[in-house]
C-alpha positions as CSV (number, residue, x, y, z in Angstrom):
1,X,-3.8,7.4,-20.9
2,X,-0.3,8.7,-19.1
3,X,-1.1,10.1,-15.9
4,X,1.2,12.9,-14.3
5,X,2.7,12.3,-10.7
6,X,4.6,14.4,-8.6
7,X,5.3,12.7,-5.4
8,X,2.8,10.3,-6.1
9,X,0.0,12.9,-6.4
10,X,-1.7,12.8,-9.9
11,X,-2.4,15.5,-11.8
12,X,-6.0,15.2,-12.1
13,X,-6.3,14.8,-8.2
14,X,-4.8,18.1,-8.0
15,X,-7.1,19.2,-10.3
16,X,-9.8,18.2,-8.4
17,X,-8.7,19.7,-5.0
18,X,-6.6,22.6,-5.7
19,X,-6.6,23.7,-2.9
20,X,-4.2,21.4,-1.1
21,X,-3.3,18.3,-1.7
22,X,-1.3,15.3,0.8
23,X,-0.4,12.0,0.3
24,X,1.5,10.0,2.2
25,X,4.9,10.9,3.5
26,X,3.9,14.4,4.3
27,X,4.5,15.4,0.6
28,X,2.0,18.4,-0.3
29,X,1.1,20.4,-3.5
30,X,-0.3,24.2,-2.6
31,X,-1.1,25.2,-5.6
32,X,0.9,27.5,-8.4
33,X,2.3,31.0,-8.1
34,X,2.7,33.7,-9.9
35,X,5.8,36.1,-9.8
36,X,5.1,39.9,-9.4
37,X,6.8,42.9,-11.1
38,X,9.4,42.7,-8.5
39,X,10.3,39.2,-8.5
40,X,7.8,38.2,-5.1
41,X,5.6,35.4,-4.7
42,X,3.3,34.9,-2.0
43,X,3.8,31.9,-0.4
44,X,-0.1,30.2,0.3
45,X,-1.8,30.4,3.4
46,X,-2.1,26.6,3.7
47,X,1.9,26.6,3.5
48,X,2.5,28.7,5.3
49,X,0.4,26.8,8.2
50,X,2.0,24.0,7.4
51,X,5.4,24.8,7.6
52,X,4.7,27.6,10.1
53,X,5.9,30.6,8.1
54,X,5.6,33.7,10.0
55,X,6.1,37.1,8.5
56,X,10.0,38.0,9.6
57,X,11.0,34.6,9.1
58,X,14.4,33.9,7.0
59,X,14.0,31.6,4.3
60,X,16.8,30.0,2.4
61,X,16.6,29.8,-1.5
62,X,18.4,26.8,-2.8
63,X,18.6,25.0,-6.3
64,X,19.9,22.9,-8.8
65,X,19.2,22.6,-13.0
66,X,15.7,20.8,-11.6
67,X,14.2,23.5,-9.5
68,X,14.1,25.4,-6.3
69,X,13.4,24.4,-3.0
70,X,12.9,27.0,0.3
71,X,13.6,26.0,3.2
72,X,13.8,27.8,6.7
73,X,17.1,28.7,7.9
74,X,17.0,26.7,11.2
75,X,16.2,23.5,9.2
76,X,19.0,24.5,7.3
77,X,20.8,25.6,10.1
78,X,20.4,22.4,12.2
79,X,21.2,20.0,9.4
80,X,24.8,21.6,9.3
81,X,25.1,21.4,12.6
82,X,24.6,18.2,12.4
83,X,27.1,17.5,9.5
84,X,30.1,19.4,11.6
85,X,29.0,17.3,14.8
86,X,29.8,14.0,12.6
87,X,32.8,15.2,11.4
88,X,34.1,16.4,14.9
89,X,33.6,12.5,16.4
């Protein structure tokens, strides 16, 4: 039988803590989403914990033909900064 991973995280583990899952690297599952009538999500509590989302913060929407990824902007923000830092030396 073919199991499904996603950063190393099976399927049926998920399945049998749906709540959150972690593995090793820091890599975490939260659980699915739904869109609403106005294109929202709600981003789940145990994220936003984690990544310590408050309401008011700026998130940046970024992806590629694989998927999307959110990020917040001063993560964004100080990986440029580090990019034009190298480029300035």
């Amino acid at each position: 039988m073919k199991m499904l991973y996603l950063w190393e995280i099976s399927y049926n583990s998920y399945n049998n803590n749906p709540k959150i899952m972690q593995e090793n690297d820091g890599k975490y599952i939260f659980g699915v989403v739904k869109v609403g009538d106005k294109g929202q999500i709600v981003i789940p509590r145990d994220a936003r914990k984690v990544y310590d989302i408050k309401p008011g913060d700026a998130l940046l929407l970024l992806g590629d033909q694989k998927g999307m990824v959110l990020l917040k902007t001063e993560i964004f923000q100080g990986a440029v900064e580090q990019v034009m830092e190298g480029l300035t030396k």
